[in-house]
FILUM-959666 format. One record per residue: residue in three letters; x, y, z of N, C-alpha, C in turn. Coordinates in steps of 0.02 Angstrom, whole numbers, plus 50000, padded with zeros to 5 digits. Example, Ala and Ser with C-alpha at 12.3 -4.5 7.8 and 13.67 -1.06 7.14 Angstrom:
ala506604971650390506154977550390506604983550390
ser506424988850354506844994750357506455000250394
//
This chain:
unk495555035750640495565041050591496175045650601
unk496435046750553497015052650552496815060150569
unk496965062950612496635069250612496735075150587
unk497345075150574497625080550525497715079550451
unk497285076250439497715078250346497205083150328
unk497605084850264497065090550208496665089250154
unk496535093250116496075093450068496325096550009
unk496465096649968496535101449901495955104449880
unk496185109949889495615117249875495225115049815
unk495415110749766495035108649712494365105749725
unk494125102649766493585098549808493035104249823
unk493425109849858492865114849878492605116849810
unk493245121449767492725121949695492395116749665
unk492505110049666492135106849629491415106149651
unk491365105649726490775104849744490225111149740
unk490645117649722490255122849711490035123649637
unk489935118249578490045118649514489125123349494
unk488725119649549488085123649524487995130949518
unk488355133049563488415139149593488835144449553
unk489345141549517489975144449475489355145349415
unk489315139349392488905137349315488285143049305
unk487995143849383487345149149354487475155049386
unk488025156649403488485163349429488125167049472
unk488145160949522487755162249582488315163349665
unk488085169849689488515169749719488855166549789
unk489395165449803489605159949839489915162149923
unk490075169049911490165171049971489975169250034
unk489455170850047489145166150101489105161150121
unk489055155450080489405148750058489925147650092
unk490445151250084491305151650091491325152150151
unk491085158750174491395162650237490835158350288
unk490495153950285490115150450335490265144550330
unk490865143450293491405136350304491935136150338
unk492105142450325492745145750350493415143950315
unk492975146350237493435147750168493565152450139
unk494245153850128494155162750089494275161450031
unk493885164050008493765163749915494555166049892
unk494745168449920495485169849898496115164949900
unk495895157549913496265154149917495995149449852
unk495535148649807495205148649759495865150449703
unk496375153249720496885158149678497475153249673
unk497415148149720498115146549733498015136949726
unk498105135449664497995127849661498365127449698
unk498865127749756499095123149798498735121549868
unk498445124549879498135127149925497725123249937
unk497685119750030497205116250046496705117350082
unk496425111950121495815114050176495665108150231
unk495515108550266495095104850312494675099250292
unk494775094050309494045088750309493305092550349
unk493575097750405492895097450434492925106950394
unk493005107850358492885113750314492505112050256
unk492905105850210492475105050158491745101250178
unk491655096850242491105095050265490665098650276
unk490755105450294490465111550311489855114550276
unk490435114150198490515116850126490095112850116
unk489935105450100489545101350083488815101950103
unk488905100950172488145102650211487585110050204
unk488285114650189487945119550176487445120050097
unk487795118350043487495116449998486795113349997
unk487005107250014486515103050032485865105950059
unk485895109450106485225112650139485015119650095
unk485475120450068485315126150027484705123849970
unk484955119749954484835116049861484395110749875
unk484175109449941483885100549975484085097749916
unk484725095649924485025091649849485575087049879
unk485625083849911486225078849926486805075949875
unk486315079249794486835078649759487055084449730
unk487145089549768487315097349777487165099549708
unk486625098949681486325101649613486525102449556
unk487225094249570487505092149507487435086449480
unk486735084549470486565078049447485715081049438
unk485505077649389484765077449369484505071649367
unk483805070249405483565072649449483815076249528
unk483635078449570484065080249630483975074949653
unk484515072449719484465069949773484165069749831
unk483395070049852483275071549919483415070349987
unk483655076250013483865075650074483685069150107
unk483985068950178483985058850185483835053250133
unk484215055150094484365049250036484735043950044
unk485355046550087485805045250119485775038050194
unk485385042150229485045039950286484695033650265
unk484275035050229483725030650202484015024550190
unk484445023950157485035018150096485355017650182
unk485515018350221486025015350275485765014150314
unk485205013550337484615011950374484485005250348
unk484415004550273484084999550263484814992450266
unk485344996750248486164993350238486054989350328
unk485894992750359486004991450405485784985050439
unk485054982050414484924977050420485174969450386
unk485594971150349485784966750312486494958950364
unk486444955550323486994951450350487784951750337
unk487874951350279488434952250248488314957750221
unk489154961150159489424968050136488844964550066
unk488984956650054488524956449985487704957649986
unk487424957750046486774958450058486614967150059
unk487114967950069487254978650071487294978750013
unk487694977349963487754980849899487124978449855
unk486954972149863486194970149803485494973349852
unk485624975849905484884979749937484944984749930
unk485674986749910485644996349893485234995249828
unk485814990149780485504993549701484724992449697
unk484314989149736483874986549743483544994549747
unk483924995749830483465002449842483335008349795
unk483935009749753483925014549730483575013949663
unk483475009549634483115008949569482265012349575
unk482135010449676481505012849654481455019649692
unk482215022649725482195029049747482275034249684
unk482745034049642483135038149612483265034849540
unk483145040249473483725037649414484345040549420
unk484455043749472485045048849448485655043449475
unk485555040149532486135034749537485965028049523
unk486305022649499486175014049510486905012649508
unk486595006049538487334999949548487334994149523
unk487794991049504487794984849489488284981449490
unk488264975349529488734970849563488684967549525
unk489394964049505489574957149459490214955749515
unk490054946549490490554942749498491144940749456
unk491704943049445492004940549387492814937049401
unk492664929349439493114926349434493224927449492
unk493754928149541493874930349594493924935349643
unk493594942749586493554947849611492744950649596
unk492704955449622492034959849639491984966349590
unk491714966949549491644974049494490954975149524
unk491064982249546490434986749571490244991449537
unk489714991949470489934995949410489335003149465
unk489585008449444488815014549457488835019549394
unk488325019349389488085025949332487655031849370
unk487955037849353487925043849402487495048049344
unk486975049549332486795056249306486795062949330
unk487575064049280487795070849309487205076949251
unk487385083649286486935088449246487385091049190
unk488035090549185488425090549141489235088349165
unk489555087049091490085084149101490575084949158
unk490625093249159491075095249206490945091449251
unk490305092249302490295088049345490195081149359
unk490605077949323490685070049320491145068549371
unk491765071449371492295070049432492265068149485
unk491845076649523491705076549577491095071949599
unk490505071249567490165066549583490255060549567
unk490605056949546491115049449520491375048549591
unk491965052549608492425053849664492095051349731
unk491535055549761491045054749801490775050349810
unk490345047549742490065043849743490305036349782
unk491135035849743491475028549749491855027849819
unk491835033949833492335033249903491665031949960
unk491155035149954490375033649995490195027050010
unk490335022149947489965016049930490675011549950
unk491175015649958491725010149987491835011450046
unk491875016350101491885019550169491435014850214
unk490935017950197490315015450221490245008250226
unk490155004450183490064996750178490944993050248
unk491494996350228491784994650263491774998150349
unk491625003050351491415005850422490804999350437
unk490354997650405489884991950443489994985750432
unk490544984250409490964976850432491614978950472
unk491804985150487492294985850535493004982350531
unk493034985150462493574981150437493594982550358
unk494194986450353494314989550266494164985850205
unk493984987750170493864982550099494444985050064
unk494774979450073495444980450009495364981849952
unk495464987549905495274991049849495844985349795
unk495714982749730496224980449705496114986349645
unk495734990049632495684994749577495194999749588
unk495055006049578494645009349558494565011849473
unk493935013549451493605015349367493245021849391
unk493905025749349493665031249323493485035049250
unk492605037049233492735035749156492615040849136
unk493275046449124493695050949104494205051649111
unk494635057949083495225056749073495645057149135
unk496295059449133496525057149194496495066049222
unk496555069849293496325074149301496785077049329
unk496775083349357497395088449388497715085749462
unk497155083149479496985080949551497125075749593
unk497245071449542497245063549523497965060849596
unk498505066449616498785065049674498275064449734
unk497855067849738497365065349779496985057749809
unk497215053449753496825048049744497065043449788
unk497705043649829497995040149863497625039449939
unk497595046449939497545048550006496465044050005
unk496225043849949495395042549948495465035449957
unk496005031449891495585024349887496145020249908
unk496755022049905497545017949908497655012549871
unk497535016449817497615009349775497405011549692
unk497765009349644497835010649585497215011249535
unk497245018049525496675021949491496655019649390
unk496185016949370496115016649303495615022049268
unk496005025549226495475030749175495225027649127
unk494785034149099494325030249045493895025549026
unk493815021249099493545015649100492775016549067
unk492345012849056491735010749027491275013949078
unk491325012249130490975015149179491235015349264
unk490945021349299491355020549365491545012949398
unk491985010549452491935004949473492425005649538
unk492105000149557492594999849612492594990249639
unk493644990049629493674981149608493754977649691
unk493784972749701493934970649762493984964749775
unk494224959849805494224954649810493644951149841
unk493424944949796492884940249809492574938849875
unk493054935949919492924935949991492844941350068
unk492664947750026492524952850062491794954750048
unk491574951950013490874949850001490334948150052
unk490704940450101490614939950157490794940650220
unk491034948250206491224952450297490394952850325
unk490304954750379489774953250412489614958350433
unk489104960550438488834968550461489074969250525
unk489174973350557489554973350633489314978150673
unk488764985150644488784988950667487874988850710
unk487534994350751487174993150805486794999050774
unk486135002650788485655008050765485885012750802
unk486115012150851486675016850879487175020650870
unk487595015350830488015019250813487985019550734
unk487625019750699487245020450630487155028550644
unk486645029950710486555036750709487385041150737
unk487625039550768488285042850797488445044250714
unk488575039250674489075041050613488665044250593
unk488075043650559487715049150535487575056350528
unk487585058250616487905063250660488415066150613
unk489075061450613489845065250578489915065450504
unk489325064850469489365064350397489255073650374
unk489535073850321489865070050287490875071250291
unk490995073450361491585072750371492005067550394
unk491505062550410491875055650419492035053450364
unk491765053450304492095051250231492645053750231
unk493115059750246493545062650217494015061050237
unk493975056450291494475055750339494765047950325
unk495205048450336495785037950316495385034350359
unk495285028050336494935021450380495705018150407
unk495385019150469495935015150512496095006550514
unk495475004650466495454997350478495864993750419
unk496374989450440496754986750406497174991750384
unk497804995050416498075000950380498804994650326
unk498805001250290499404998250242499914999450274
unk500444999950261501195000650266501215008650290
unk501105013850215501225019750220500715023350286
unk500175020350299499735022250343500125022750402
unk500165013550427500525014650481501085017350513
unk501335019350439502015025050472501695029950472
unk501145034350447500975040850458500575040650537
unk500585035050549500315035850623500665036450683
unk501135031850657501855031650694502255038050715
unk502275041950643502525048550659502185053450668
unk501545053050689500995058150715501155055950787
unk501265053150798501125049250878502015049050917
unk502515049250879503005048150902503485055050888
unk503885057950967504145063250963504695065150926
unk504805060050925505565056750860505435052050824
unk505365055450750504935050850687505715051750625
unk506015047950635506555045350577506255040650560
unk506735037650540506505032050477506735026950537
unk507235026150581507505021250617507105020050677
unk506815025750705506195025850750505805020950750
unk505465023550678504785020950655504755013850620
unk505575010350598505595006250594505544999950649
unk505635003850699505824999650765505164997750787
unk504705002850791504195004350820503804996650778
unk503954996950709503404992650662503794985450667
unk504104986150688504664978250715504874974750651
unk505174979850628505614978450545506154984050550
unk506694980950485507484984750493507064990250457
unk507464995150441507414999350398507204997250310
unk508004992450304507734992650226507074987050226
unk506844984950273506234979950248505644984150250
unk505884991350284505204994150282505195000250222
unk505975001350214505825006750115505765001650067
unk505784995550097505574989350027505024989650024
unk504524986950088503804987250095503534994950058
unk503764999650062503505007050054503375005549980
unk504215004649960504155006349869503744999249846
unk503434994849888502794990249848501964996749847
unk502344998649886501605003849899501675011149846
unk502295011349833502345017249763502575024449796
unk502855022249881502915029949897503565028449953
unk503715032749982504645034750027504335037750069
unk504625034850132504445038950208504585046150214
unk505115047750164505145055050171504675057950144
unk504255055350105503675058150066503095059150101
unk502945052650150502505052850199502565056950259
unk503275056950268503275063250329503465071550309
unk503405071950246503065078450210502505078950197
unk501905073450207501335075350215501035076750260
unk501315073950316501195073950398501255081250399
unk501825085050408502325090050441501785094950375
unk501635096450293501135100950286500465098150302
unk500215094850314499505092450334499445094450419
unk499705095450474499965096550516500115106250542
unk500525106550496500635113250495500045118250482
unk499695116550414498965118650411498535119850456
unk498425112150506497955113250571498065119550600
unk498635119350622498805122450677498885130150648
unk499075132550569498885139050564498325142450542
unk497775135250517497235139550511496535138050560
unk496805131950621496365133050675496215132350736
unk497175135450759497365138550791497575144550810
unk497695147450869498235154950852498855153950881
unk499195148650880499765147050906500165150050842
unk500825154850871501135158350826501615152550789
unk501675157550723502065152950687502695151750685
unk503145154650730503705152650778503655145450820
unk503025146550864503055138550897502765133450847
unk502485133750809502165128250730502905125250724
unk503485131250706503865130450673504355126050725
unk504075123050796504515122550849504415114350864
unk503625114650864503215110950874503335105650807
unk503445106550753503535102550711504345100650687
unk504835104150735505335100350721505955105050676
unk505835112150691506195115550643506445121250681
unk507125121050686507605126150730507415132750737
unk507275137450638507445142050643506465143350603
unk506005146650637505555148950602505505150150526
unk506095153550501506315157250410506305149550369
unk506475144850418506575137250377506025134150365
unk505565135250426504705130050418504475135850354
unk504755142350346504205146550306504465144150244
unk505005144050217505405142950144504855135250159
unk505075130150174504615123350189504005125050164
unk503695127650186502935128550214502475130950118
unk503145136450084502775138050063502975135249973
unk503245131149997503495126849954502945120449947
unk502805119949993501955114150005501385116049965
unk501245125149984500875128249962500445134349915
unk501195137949902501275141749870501375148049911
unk501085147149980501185153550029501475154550093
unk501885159650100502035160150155501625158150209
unk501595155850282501145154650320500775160050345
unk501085165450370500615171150379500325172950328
unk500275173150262499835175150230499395170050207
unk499445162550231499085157150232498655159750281
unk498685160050327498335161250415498025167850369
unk498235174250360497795177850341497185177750269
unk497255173750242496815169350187496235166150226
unk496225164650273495715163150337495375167450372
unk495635170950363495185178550413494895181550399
//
């Protein structure tokens, strides 16, 4: 797992939609995530995996709604549990997906699934009853990254995404989508989905009741976080240059045992430039360390590779819209 990346502040509001909708107040909510509503101001503005996990859980116990009281009927608490418990006994990823939809038909109307075969690939259709439109996104979003995480955490080994179905329009956020599914997002579709290739069908359950409960334990912040299994291209350079004290392009080429241009060839099949990736590193990175740490923002600015402090801040707030000290103080 990557340990530093972020979140777009958009995620926290979305998941607060019950709360907005019946102008209920959220404060407490916030400040027991260790979110300041004042960053709510600043679409650039991100957060923590283990902040919005926070944010999530807190809901959750608030609302006993696992589907944070944006879907009708609610979700009851260990809903979750229940469905991966039972995943768990299974043989193969195809014995997981026809025992979920199985399960849930006689848990819940508010979610179902349905697996088709079509030709050489896998269409995983779900229909989500949201409580209104707005919240279609965020529970779509959730929903598909849950039912793809998960199934590949218990074959221990990534399910290659060849498409995700999203059915609305295309959204503000939608740069986000890289960092969720890695791999090319379709709008409008008929209904949610998620495509994949035929023979990942029969990956093999891999995981122990043991460590069923360990992950369980880290939910729901282990979703938020990159699957290490099978990394792509752009992955393995973001690991490369998390891990290496000198992260050029010639470094990290060396490191992956390719020239340079075979590895900005490999990149632009993937739709993105190492300099792009090590601007996500260096603000995903920078974040940690100013909003949960107190390491001054002189050594951030030292620590990540930048001579003169005035330079990481022009940088910094160009990522985000804010200077870093008044990022760090947006936290307090």
């Amino acid at each position: 797992m990557q340990k530093n990346h972020t979140i777009s502040i958009h995620f926290a509001k979305a998941v607060l939609g019950y709360f907005t909708h019946n102008n209920i107040d959220t404060n407490g909510l916030l400040s027991g995530s260790g979110i300041n509503s004042k960053l709510f101001k600043n679409p650039r503005a991100r957060i923590t995996p283990r902040q919005l996990s926070q944010l999530i859980k807190a809901i959750s116990a608030k609302l006993k709604d696992e589907f944070l009281g944006l879907a009708s009927p609610v979700m009851p608490l260990g809903s979750f549990s229940l469905l991966a418990r039972n995943a768990l006994h299974c043989k193969t990823l195809f014995d997981v997906y026809k025992s979920t939809e199985l399960a849930l038909r006689t848990m819940t109307p508010s979610l179902s699934i349905n697996l088709k075969i079509v030709e050489n690939q896998v269409h995983v259709y779900f229909t989500i009853k949201h409580g209104d439109t707005k919240h279609e996104p965020i529970l779509t979003e959730l929903v598909l990254l849950i039912w793809h995480r998960f199934p590949s955490w218990l074959a221990n080994k990534r399910i290659p995404l060849l498409a995700v179905g999203l059915p609305y329009e295309r959204t503000n956020h939608e740069n986000e989508y890289d960092l969720m599914f890695s791999t090319k997002v379709k709008f409008n579709t008929d209904k949610a989905m998620l495509v994949f290739p035929l023979h990942c069908l029969d990956y093999s359950c891999q995981r122990s009741t043991e460590e069923l409960a360990a992950y369980i334990g880290q939910l729901p912040e282990y979703w938020f976080k990159r699957l290490e299994f099978d990394e792509s291209i752009s992955q393995q350079c973001l690991r490369h240059i998390s891990s290496l004290p000198c992260s050029n392009m010639e470094v990290v080429a060396q490191k992956m045992n390719c020239s340079v241009r075979t590895l900005r060839r490999n990149l632009t099949t993937e739709n993105t430039q190492f300099k792009s990736i090590k601007a996500q590193y260096l603000r995903d990175k920078s974040i940690h360390l100013i909003t949960e740490t107190p390491t001054s923002i002189e050594e951030i600015a030292r620590i990540l590779g930048y001579t003169e402090a005035s330079a990481f801040s022009r940088v910094f707030k160009q990522w985000t819209g804010s200077s870093p000290r008044d990022y760090r103080n947006s936290f307090e």
